[in-house]
C-alpha positions as CSV (number, residue, x, y, z in Angstrom):
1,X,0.0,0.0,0.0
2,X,1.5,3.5,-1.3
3,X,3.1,6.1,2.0
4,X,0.2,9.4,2.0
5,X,2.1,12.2,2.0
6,X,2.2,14.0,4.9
7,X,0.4,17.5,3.9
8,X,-2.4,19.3,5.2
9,X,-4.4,20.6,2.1
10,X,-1.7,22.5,0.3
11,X,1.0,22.7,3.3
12,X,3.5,20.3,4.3
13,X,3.4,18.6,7.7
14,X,7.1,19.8,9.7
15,X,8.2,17.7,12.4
16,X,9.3,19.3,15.7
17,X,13.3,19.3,14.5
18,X,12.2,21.6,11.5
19,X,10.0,24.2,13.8
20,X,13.5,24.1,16.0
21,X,16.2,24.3,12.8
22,X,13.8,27.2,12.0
23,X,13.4,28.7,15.1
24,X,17.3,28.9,15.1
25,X,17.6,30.3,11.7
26,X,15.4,33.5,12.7
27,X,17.3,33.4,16.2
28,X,20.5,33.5,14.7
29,X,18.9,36.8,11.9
30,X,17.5,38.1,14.9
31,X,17.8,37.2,18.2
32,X,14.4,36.4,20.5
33,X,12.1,39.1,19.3
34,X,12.7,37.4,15.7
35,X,10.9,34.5,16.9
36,X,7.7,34.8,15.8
37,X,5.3,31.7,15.6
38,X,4.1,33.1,12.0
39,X,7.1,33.7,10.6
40,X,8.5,30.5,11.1
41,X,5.2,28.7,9.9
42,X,6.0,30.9,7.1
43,X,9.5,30.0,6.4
44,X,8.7,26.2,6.9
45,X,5.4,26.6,4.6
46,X,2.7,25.3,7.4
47,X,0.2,26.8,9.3
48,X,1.0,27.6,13.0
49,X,-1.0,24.7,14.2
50,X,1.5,22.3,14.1
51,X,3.3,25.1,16.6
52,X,1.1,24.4,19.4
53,X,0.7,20.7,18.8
54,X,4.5,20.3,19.5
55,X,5.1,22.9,22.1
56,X,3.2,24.3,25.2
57,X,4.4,27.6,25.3
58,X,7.5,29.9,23.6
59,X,10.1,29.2,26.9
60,X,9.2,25.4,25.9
61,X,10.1,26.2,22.2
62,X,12.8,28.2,23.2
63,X,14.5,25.8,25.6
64,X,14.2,23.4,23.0
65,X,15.6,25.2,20.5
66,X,18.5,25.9,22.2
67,X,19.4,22.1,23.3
68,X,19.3,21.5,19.4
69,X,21.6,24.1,19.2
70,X,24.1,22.6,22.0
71,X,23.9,19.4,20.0
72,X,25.0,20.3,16.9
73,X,27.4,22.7,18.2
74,X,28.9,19.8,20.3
75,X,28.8,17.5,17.1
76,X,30.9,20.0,15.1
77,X,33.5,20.6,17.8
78,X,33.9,16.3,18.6
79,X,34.2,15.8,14.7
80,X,36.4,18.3,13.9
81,X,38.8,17.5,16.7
82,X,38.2,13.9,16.0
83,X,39.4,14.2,11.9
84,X,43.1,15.6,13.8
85,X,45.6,12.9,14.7
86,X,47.0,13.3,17.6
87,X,46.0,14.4,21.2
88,X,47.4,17.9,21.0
89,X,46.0,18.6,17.3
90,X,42.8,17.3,18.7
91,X,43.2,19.9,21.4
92,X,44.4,23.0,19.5
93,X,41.3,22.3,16.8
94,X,39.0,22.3,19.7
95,X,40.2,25.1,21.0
96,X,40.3,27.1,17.4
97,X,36.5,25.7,17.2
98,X,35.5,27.1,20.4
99,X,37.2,30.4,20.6
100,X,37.8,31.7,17.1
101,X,35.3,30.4,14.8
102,X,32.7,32.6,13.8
103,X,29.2,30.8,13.3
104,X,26.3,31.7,10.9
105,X,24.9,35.0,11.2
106,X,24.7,36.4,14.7
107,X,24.3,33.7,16.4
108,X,26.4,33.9,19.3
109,X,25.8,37.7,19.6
110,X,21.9,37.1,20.5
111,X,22.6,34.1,22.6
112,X,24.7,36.4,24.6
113,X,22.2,39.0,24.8
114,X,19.4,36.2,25.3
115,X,21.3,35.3,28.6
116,X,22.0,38.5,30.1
117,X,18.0,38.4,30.3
C-alpha cells in the first residue's frame, strides 16, 4: 500500500526538528524578538498549528531550541577534533573551534544578549 504524504491541504506537515532548525535560523537573523510563531510557519510553509501541537508555550520552544543548538554545536567541535591525529591537534582544533570560529549570522551575539535576560 502507497506512504500518503504528509500534507495538510496544500502545506506540508514539519516535524518538531524543522520548527526548532527554523526557530534557530530567525534566532540567529534576529535574536528572541525574531521568533515569531508566523514567521516560522512561514519560512517552513505550514500553518501555525503544528506550533502548538508540538510545544506548550514559547520558553518550551525556546528551551528546546537551544538544546538542538548545543547538540550540533557539540557535534561539530567532537568531529572536527576527531578528523586531527593526535592528542594535541585534537586539542588545539578544539580550541580554534571554540574560541575563534565565527558561526552563521549572529548567532552567538543574541545568545549572549538572550542570557544577560
Amino acid at each position: 500500500m502507497p506512504k500518503k504524504a504528509a500534507t495538510q491541504g496544500s502545506k506540508k506537515r514539519r516535524e518538531r526538528r524543522d520548527w526548532l532548525l527554523a526557530g534557530l535560523m530567525r534566532f540567529a537573523d534576529g535574536g528572541e524578538q525574531n521568533l515569531r510563531v508566523e514567521r516560522i510557519a512561514e519560512d517552513l510553509g505550514v500553518t501555525k498549528g503544528s506550533y502548538y501541537y508540538y510545544f506548550k508555550n514559547r520558553d518550551e520552544f525556546v528551551e528546546q531550541m537551544l538544546e538542538v543548538a548545543l547538540e550540533i554545536t557539540t557535534q561539530v567541535f567532537i568531529d572536527r577534533a576527531s578528523a586531527e591525529a593526535t592528542a594535541r591537534e585534537r586539542l588545539a582544533s578544539l580550541l580554534l573551534s571554540v574560541f575563534q570560529e565565527q558561526r552563521g549570522k549572529d548567532f552567538d551575539f543574541y545568545i549572549r544578549q538572550f542570557a544577560r535576560k
